[in-house]
FIZA-708343 format. One record per atom (N, C-alpha, C): x, y, z; residue in one letter. Coordinates in steps of 0.1 Angstrom, whole numbers, padded with zeros to 4 digits, always signed. Layout:
# residues N
XYZA...
# end
This chain:
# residues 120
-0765-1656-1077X-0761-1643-1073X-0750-1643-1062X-0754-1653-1048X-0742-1657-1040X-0733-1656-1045X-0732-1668-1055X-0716-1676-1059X-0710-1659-1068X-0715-1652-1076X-0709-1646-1078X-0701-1634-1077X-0706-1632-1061X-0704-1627-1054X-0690-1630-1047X-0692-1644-1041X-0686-1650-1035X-0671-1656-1044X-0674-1657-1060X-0659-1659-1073X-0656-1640-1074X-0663-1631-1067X-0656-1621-1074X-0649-1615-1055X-0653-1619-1048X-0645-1614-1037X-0629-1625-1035X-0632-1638-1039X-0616-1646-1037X-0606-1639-1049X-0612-1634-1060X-0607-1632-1069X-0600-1616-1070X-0604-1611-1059X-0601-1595-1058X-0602-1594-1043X-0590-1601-1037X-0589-1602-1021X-0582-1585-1020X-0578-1579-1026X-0569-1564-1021X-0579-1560-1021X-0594-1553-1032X-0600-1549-1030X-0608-1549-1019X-0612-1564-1017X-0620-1564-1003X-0618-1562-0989X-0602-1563-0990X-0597-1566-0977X-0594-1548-0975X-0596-1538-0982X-0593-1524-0985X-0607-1521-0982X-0618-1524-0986X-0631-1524-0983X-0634-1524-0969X-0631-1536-0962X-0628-1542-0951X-0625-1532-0936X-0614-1529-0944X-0604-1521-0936X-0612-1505-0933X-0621-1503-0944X-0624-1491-0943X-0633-1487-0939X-0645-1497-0938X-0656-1499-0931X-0656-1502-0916X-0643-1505-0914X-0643-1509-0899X-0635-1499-0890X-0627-1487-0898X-0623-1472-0896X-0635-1468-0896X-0644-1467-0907X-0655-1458-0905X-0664-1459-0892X-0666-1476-0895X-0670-1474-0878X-0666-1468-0864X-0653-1474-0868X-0648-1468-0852X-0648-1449-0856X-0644-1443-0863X-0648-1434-0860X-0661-1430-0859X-0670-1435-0861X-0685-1432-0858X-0690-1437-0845X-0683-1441-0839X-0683-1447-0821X-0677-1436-0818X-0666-1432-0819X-0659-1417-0814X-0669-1407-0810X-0677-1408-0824X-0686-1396-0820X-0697-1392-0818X-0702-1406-0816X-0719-1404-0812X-0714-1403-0794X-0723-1402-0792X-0725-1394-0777X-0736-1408-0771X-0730-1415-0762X-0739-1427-0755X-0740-1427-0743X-0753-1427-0738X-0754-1427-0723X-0758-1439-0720X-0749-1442-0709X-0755-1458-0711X-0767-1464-0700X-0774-1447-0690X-0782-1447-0683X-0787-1435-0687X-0805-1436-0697X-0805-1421-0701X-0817-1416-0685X-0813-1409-0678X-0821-1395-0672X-0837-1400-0679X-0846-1405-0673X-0861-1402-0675X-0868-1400-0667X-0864-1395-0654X-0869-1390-0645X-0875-1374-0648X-0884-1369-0640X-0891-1354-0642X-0881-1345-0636X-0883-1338-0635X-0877-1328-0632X-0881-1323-0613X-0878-1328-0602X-0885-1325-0591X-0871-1321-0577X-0875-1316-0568X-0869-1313-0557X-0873-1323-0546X-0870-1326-0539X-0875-1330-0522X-0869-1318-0512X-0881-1316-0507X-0878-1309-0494X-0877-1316-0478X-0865-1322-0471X-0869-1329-0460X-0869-1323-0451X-0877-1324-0437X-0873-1320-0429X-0878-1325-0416X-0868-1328-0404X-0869-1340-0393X-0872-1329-0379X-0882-1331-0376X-0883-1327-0360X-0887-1337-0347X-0880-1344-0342X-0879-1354-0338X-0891-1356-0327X-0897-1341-0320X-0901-1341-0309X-0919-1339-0315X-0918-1340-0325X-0935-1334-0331X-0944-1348-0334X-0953-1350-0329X-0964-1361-0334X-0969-1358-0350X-0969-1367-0358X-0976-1367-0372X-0985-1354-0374X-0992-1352-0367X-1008-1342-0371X-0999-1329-0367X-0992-1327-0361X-0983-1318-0358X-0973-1314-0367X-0965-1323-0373X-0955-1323-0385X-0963-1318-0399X-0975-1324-0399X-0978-1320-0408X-0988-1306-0410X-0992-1297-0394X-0995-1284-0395X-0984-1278-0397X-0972-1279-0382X-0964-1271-0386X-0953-1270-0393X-0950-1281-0402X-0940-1279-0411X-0942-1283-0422X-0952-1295-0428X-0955-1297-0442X-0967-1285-0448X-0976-1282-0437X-0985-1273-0445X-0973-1259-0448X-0968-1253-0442X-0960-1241-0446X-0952-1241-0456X-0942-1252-0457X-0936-1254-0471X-0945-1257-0482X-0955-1263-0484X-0962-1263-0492X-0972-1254-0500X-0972-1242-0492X-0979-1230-0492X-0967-1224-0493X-0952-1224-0492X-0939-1213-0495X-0937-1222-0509X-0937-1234-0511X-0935-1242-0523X-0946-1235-0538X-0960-1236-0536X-0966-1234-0546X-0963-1222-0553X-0959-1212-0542X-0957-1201-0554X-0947-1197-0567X-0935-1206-0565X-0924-1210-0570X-0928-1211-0586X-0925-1207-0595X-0921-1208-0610X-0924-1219-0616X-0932-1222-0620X-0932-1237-0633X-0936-1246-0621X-0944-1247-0612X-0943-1263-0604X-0955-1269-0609X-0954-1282-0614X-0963-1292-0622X-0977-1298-0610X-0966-1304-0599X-0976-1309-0591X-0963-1310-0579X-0972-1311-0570X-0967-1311-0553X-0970-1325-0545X-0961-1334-0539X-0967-1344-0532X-0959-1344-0519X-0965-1348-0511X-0962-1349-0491X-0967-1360-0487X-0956-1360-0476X-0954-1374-0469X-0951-1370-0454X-0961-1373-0444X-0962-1365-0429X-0958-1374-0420X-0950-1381-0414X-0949-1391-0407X-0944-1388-0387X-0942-1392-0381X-0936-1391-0371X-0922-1382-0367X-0923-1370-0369X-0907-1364-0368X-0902-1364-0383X-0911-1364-0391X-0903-1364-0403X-0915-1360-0416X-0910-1346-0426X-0916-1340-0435X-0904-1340-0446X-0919-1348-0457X-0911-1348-0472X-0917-1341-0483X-0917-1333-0486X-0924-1324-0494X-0919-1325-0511X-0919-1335-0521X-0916-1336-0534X-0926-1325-0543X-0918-1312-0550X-0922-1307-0561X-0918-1311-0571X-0925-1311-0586X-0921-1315-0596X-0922-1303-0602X-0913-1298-0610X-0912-1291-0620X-0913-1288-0632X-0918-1278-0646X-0918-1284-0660X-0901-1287-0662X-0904-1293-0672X-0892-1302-0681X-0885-1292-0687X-0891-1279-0690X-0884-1267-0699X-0872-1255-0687X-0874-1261-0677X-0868-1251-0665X-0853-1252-0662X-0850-1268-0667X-0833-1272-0664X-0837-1276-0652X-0821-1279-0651X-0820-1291-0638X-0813-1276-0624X-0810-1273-0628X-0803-1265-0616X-0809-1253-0607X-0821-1247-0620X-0831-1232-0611X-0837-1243-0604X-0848-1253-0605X-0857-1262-0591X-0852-1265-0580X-0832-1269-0585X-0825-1269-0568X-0823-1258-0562X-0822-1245-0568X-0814-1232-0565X-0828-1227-0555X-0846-1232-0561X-0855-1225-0556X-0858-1231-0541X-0853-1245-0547X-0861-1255-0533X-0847-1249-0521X-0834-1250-0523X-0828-1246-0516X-0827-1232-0508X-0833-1225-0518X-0835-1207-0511X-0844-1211-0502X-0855-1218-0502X-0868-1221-0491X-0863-1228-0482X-0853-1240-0480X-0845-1245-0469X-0843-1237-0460X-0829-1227-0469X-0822-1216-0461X-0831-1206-0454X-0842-1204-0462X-0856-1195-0453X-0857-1203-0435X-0858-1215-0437X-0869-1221-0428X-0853-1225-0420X-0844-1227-0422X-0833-1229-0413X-0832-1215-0403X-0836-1205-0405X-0830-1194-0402X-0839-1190-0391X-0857-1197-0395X-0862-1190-0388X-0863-1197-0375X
# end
């Protein structure tokens, strides 16, 4: 089956080399148009909220600035789950959000609550 393969392609070089040629167009157009990410996005959908007060002890950061965001956070549209991080002068408040929301309302929401707490 090889060899006859192999007596009918030396034997009919235009054909193959036309074959050849057109298979390897076809490819390259079919690279043109697939769409490749060469890093796909599998992260959730989440915000961080930071926020540094330099002068506050831990048990303090986390009354008066992680409990309040977290209680201004929950009411917020689609949030999956909530995680905090209280440390010394410094509050991280991570919401996650559903997958169905898009990438741009969870920054627009977590950002309106920034601008809240900047102001006051």
């Amino acid at each position: 089956m090889i060899n006859k393969i192999i007596r009918y392609s030396v034997r009919n070089k235009l054909i193959i080399g036309l074959l050849t040629i057109a298979l390897a167009a076809w490819g390259t157009y079919s690279l043109t148009q697939v769409s490749i990410d060469a890093v796909p996005d599998i992260t959730n959908n989440q915000v961080r909220v930071i926020t540094t007060s330099p002068n506050l002890a831990t048990q303090e950061v986390e009354q008066f600035i992680t409990f309040p965001v977290e209680l201004a956070m929950a009411n917020l549209p689609g949030v999956v789950e909530m995680r905090s991080v209280s440390k010394l002068g410094l509050s991280i408040v991570t919401i996650v959000f559903e997958e169905n929301m898009g990438t741009y309302l969870p920054r627009q929401l977590g950002t309106s609550l920034r601008m809240q707490k900047k102001h006051i």
